[in-house]
N, C-alpha and C positions, 0 to 999 in steps of 0.2 A: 885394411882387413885386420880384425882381431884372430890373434891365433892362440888356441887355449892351451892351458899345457897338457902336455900327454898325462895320461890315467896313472903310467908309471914313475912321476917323481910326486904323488899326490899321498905323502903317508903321514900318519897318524893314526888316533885312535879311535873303534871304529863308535859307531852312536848309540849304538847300544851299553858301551861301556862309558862315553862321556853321563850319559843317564843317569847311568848306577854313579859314578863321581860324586855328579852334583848332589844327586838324592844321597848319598852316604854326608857329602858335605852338609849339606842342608839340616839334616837330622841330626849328625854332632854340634853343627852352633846354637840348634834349639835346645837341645840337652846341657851346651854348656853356660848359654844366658840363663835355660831356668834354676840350671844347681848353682852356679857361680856370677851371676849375673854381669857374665862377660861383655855383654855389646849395651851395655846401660849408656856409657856414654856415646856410642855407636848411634843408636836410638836417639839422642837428644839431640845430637847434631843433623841430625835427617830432619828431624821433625824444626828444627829452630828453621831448616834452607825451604822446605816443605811451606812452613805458615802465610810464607809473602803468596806461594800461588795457590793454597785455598782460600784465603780471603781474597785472592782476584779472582779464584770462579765460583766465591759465594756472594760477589758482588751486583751482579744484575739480579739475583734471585732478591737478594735483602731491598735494592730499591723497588722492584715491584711492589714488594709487600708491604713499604713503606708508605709508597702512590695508593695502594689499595685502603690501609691503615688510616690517613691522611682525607681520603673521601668520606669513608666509615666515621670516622670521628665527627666528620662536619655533617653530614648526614643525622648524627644520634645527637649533636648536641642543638642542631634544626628541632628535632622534634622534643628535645628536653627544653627546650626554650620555650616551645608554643606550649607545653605542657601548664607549666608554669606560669606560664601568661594566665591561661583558663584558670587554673587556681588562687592567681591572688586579684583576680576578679569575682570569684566563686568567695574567698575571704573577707575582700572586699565590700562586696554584699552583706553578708555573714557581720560584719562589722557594723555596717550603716543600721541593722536590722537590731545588733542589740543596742544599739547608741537611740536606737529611737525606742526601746522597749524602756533604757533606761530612763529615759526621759517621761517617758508617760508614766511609769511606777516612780519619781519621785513627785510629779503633778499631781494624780493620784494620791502619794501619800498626804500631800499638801492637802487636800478636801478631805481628806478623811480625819486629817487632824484641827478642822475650823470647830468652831463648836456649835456650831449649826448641822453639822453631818449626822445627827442622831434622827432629825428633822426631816432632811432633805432628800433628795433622792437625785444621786450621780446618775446621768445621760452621756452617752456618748454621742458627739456631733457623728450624722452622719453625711449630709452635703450642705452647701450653699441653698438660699433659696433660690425658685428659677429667676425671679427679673431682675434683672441686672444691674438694674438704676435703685435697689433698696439694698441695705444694710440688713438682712437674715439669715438664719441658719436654721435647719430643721435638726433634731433631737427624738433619742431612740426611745423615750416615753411619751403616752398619753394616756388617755381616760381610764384603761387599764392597768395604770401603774398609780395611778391617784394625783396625777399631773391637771391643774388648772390653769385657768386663764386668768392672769395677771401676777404667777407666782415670779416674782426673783430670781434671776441666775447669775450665780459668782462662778467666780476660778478659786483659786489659790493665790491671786494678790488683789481679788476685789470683783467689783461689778460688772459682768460682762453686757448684762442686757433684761426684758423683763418679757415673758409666754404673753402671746397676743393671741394665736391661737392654738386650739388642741383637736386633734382629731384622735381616733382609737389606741394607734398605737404610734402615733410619732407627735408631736407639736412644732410649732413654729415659734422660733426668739427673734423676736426684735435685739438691736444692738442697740448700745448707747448712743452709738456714735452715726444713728439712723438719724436725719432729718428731722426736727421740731420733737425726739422724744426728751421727755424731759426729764430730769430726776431733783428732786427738792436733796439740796447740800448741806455742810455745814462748813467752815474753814475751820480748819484743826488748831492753827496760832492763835486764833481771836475769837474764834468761834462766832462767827460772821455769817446771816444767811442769805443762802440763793439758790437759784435754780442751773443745772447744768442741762445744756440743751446741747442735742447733736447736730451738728456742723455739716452731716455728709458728702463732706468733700473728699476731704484727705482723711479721715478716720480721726480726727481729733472731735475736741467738746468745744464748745465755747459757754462763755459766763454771762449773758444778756441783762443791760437794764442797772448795772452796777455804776455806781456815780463816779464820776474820776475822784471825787474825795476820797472813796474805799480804799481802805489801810491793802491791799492786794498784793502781791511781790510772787515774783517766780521765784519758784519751786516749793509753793506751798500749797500742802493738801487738801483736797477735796473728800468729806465726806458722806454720806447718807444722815443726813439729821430724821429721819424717822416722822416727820409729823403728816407723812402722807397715808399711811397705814399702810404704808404697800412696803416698799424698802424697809429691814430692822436695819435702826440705828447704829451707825459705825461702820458700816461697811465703805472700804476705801472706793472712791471713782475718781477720780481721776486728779494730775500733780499739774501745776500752772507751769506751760513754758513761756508765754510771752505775756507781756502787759505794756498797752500803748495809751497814753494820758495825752488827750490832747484836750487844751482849756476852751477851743472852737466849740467842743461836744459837750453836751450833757454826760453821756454816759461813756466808761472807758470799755478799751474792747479787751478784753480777755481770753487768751486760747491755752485750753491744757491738753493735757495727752493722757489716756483714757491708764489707770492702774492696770487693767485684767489684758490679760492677750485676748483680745478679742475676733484677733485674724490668727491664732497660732493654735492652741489648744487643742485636744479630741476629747477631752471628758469635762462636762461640766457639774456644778450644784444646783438642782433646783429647791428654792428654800418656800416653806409655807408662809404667806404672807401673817405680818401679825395681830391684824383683825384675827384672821381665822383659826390661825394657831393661841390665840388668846381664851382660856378655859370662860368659860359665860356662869353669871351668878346662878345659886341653885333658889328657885323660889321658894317660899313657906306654904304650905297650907294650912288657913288658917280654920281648927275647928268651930262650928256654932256654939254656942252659951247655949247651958242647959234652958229645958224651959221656954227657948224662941225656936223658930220657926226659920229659922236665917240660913239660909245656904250655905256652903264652905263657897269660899272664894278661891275662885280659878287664878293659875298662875301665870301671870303676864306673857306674853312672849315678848324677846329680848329684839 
């Protein structure tokens, strides 16, 4: 059994006066830290024994925020990632788009600066012909732009091919490199002639009919010699890659590879053939002598 002490050896002071004490204490060490900053180092020493345990119970809170931090972040750099994908595809594009503008504006400027361009009349290819087994392309002029049948079409390094047909507003180009079309040549070293005939196989020309004597050699050019009145003169078609001389054969086999892109381009020249672009003589009329009876004479047609 606990036995408590009696009420009469229980003395001190009573609570109401320990009150006033502390509060009298209290209020003199405030007064003498703020005038004399008595308990400064009072203060530093609480707070140096203090630091260890609020950073132990700011410890679960800071790693929460961390975990949370840590998510957030992977979260935002997820969606900064995909962002960025979309844009340097969106770039991407962007890039491919002026790489092929640039491309067409210095082709372009290539036809603009032939000296047939005053002549001609740029077309823009706009597809393949439909059958599959020919060498054609259809073009964004015809009988409304003054586009004929049999005019000439270069690029910008030479002979693509020659209008076979023309309808109102688009025509059709054979290639060179179409089956049996043929183009009268010149060789540029020797000035050598013949005919370049398409191959259509592989999109090359070959040289037919050419004697294995012919002075020939790869990598020598193929021009237009002009004496068909269709092609003008000088226009490049196509460079010799191979040359096979066998003395079994009369003739040697000759393959070039065409000058013009004739699979790559979107703008072509169509050029005036030079019959028709050739001005025609003006004829005389010739007056009667006085005195006769003679008719003027009519002027010939050409």
């Amino acid at each position: 059994m606990i036995h408590e002490t009696p009420a009469f050896f229980h003395r001190g002071p009573s609570p109401l006066a320990r009150v006033t004490f502390f509060t009298l204490a209290a209020i003199a060490l405030m007064i003498a830290d703020h005038r004399f900053h008595a308990l400064q180092a009072v203060r530093l020493s609480l707070s140096v024994l203090a630091h260890p345990v609020q950073q132990l119970a700011a410890a679960p809170g800071e790693a929460v925020g961390r975990i949370a931090e840590y998510f957030a972040s992977q979260d935002r750099l997820l969606r900064e990632n995909q962002d960025l994908k979309v844009k340097v595809l969106e770039q991407s594009a962007s890039a491919q788009e002026a790489r092929l503008l640039r491309t067409e504006h210095e082709h372009l400027l290539g036809l603009s600066g032939s000296r047939y361009a005053e002549r001609g009349l740029i077309a823009e290819v706009l597809y393949t012909a439909r059958n599959p087994f020919t060498r054609k392309i259809v073009v964004d002029k015809g009988l409304t732009h003054g586009a004929q049948a049999g005019m000439p079409v270069i690029d910008g390094s030479g002979v693509v091919g020659q209008v076979t047909s023309v309808g109102t507003f688009t025509s059709e180009v054979t290639l060179i490199t179409e089956k049996d079309q043929a183009v009268p040549v010149l060789l540029v070293r020797n000035g050598l002639r013949a005919t370049a005939v398409g191959s259509g196989k592989d999109g090359s020309i070959e040289i037919p009919f050419m004697p294995v004597s012919a002075d020939v050699q790869a990598g020598d050019v193929w021009v237009t010699s002009g004496i068909d009145a269709t092609y003008p003169p000088g226009l490049v078609v196509a460079q010799v890659t191979s040359v096979e001389k066998n003395a079994a054969y009369v003739f040697a086999k000759i393959v070039a590879r065409p000058a013009a892109g004739v699979d790559n381009y979107r703008y072509v020249l169509l050029l005036p053939t030079p019959a028709a672009s050739a001005p025609r003589p003006e004829a005389k009329i010739e007056e009667p002598r006085k005195g006769t009876k003679e008719r003027p004479v009519r002027p010939k047609r050409p």
